[in-house]
PADO-116592 format. One record per residue (C-alpha): residue in three letters; x, y, z. Coordinates in steps of 0.2 Angstrom, whole numbers, plus 5000, padded with zeros to 4 digits. Layout:
% PADO-116592
ALAXYZ...
END
This chain:
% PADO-116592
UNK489350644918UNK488150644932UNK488250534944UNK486450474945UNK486650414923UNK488150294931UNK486950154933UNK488450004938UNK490150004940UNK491349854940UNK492949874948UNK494249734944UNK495449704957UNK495049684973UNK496849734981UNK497049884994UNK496650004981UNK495149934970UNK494449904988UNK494450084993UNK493850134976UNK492450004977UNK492150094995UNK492150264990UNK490950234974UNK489750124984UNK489650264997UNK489050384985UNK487750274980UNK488550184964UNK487950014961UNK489649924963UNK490449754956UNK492049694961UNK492949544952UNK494549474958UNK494949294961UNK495549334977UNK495149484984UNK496049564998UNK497749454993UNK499049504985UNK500249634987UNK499049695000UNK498949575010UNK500849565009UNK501249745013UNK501649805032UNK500649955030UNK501850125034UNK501050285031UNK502650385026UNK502450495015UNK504150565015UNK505150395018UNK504250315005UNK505050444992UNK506450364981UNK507750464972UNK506950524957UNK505350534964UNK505250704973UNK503650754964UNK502750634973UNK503050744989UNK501350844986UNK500250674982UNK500750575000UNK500650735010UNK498850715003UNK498650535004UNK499150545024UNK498150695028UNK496650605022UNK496950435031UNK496450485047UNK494550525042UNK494650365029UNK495250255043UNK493950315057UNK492450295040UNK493150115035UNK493050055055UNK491350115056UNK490550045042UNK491349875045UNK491149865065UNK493149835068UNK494749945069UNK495949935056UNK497249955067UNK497850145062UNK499150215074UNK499950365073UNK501650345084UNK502650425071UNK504250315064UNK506250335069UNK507450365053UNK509350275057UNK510650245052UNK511750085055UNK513550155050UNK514550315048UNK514050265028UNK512450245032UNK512050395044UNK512650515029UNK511550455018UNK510250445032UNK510650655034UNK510350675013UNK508650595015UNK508350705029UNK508850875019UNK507850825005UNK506350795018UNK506450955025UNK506551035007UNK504850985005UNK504351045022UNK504150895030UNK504350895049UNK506150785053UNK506750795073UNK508450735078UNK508750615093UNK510450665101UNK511350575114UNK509950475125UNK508650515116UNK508450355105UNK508850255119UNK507550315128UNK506250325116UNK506450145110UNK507450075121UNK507549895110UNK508549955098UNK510449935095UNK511350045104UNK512650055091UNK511750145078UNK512450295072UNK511050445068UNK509250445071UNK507850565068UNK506050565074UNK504550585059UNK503150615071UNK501850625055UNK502250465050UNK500750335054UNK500550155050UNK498950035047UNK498749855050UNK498649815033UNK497649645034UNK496849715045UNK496549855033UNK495749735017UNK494849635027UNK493949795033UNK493549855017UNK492949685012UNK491649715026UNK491249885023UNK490949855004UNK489949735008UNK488849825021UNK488649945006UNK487849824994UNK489349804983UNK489249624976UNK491049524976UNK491449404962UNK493149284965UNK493249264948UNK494649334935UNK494049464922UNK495049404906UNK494349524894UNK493349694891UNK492049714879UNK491649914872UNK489849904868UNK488650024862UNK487650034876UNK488950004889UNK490249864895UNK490149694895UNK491949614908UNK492249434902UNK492549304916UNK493449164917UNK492149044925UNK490349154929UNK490149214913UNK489949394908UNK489449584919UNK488649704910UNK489149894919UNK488950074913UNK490850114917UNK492250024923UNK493850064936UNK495549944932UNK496249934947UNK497249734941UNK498949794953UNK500349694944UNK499249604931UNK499749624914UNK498449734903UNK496749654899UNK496149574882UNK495349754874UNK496249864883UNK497749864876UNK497450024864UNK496650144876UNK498250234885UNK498650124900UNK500450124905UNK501549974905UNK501649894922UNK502849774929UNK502849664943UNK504149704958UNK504349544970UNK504449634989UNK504749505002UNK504149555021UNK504349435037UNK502849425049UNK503649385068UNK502449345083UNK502649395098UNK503749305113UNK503249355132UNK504549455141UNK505249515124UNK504949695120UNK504849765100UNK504849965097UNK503450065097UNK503650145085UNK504050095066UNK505850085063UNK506450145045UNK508250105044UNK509850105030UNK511049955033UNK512649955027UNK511850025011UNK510049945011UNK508649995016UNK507549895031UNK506049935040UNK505249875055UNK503149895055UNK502649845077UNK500849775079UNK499949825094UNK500049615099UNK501549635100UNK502149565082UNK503449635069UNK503349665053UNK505149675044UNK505549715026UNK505849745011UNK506549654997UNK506449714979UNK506849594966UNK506549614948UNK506049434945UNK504649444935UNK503149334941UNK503949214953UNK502749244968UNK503849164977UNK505049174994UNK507049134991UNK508149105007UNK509249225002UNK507849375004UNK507449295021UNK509049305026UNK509749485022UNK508049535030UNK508349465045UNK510249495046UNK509949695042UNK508449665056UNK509749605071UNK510849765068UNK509549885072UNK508449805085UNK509349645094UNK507849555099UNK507149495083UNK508049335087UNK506949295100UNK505149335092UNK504349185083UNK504749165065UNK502849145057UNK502749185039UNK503749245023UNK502249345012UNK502949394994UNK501749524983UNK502149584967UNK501949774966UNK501249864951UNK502849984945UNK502550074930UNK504350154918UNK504350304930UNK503850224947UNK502450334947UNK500650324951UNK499250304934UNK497550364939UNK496550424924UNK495250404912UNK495850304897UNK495450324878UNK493650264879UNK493050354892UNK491750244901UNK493750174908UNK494550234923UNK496350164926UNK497050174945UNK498550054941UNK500650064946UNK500650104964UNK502050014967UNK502650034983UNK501250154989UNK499750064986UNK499350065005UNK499750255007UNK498950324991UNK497550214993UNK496250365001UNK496850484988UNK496750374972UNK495250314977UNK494450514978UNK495150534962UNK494550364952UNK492750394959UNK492750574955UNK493350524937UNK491850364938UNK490650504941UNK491050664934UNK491250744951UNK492550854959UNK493850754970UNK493850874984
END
C-alpha cells in the first residue's frame, strides 16, 4: 500500500514498543492515535532496560541471535533520534556489561553460555586474575568466572518511555488513556471501541496490548496466544560514600540468574523474578528476598543503598518465547505482540518492521 492512502493509524498500547511504533509512524508523516489507559506503565516501566543481545538468549532460543544483533545495532541512531525530538536524554550508555559466575556450579554454566555466545560471533573477553577487581572493584571478590561483553549497552528505561511520550507528542500523535475493548472490521476502515471516549475511526491499526489478552474481534485473525510472565525488579537509591559498578552486572547464582542495571545517579536496578502467576501484578516477599539475597553475593554493597521500590510487569510470552510482528488475516491489522523479555531491546527493530508493514514500505 502507499503510504500516502494510510490516512490514520491507531496503535493500541502504549508500552515501550507501541511507543516506538507510534514514533516511528508519526515520523514518516502517518497521522497517529494511541490508546492505552496508561501509557508508558507497565512492564516498561518495570523493566531495567539491558541491551544484551546475547545474554538475553534463553536456551531454545538461539534463532533469536540474528534479531538482537539488529535490534542493538540500530539503538544507537533510535536513541540519539528519540533525545532529540523530546529535548532530553534517555539515558543510553554503552559501558558494556560483566558475565559471572558465583560458584564452581555456576562458572561452568557461565563458560556454556559463553561458547554458545561466541558460536554466534558475538564478542566475549575473559577477566583473569585482577582483572575484575580492577574493573569494578565493588563486586565480591569471591566470584568464581567473569567475562567482559563490551557490546552490551543499557538504557534508562523510564527514562526511555517518558521520552517517547514526548517525542510522539512533538509529532502530533494524539494519546487517549483509555482501554480499547474491541475492534470493529468495517467496509471503509476500522472503528477501535473504547471503554469510556467512545469510538476512533483509522485506516489501519498496530496491536501492540503486551500481556493483554486478545481483543473483542480479533480473536479469528492469526494472533498468537500470549501469556503474562510476572518479573519482579528492585529500584535502589543511591547512599554517599557507597560505590555500585559501572557497568551492568549479569550474573548466575547458585543456579539463578541475577542482574544488576547501574544509573548514572548512582542507583541499582536488581532483577529478575519470573513467575508464572497469571495476572497478579503484584510483588511477594519471597521475590524481594532471593533478589536481594543473590544481589549481596555478587556485589556487597547493596545492603547499604536505599531500598525504594519493588515494580512488578507482566511480560507478553508467547508458546515459543518468541517475538510476533505481522500482519494478521485482515490486512488493515499489524500485530507486534510477545516480546517477553525483550520488549526494551527489540523495541527499534519491531518498530521498523510494524511501520513498514502499516505502510507497505521496505524496513531497511
Amino acid at each position: 500500500m502507499d503510504s500516502r492512502r494510510v490516512e490514520s493509524v491507531g496503535v493500541v498500547g502504549g508500552g515501550v514498543i507501541g511507543l516506538s511504533v507510534a514514533f516511528e509512524l508519526a515520523s514518516q508523516g502517518a497521522d497517529v492515535i494511541v490508546i492505552d489507559p496508561a501509557p508508558g506503565q507497565g512492564a516498561s516501566w518495570a523493566a531495567a532496560g539491558m541491551l544484551a543481545p546475547a545474554a538475553e538468549v534463553a536456551p531454545g532460543e538461539a534463532g533469536l541471535f540474528r534479531d538482537f544483533a539488529d535490534a542493538a545495532s540500530r539503538w544507537p541512531q533510535f536513541a540519539e533520534r528519540i533525545s532529540e525530538a523530546c529535548g532530553s536524554d534517555v539515558g543510553y550508555r554503552t559501558t558494556g556489561s560483566v558475565l559471572v559466575g558465583a560458584t564452581a556450579s555456576d562458572a561452568r554454566d557461565v563458560v556454556r553460555t559463553v561458547e554458545s555466545m561466541r558460536a554466534a560471533g558475538i564478542v566475549v573477553e575473559p577477566l583473569r586474575g585482577n582483572e575484575l577487581s580492577e574493573r569494578e572493584p565493588s563486586l565480591a571478590t569471591s566470584l568464581r568466572s567473569a567475562w567482559l561483553l563490551p557490546g552490551d549497552h543499557s538504557v534508562d528505561n523510564r527514562r526511555l518511555v517518558l521520552g517517547l511520550l514526548e517525542a510522539i507528542k512533538s509529532l502530533g500523535v494524539r494519546i487517549i488513556e483509555d482501554r480499547c475493548s474491541q475492534v470493529v472490521m468495517e467496509p471503509r476502515g476500522l472503528r477501535l471501541v473504547l471503554e469510556r471516549q467512545g469510538d476512533v475511526r483509522c485506516d489501519r491499526c498496530v496491536l501492540a496490548t503486551g500481556a493483554a489478552p486478545p481483543l473483542d474481534g480479533t480473536q479469528g485473525l492469526g494472533l498468537p496466544a500470549v501469556r503474562p510472565v510476572r518479573g519482579l525488579t528492585l529500584r535502589l537509591g543511591a547512599e554517599e560514600g557507597v560505590a555500585v559498578p559501572t557497568s551492568s552486572v549479569r550474573a548466575v547464582v547458585e543456579g539463578a540468574a541475577c542482574y544488576l542495571v547501574p544509573r548514572g545517579d548512582g542507583s541499582l536496578v536488581v532483577g529478575a523474578t519470573s513467575e508464572e502467576q497469571g495476572y497478579r501484578a503484584i510483588a511477594l516477599a519471597g521475590g524481594v528476598h532471593r533478589l536481594l539475597e543473590a544481589g549481596r553475593l555478587v556485589f556487597p554493597g547493596i545492603d547499604e543503598l536505599r531500598f525504594d521500590e519493588a515494580s512488578v510487569g507482566l511480560r507478553p510470552a508467547t508458546s515459543d518465547h518468541l517475538p510476533f510482528v505481522a500482519t494478521l488475516g485482515d490486512d488493515r491489522v499489524v500485530a507486534a505482540v510477545g516480546h517477553y523479555r525483550n520488549g526494551i531491546l527489540l523495541a527499534p527493530l519491531s518498530a521498523a518492521t510494524a511501520t513498514a508493514l502499516v505502510l507497505g514500505a521496505s524496513c531497511a
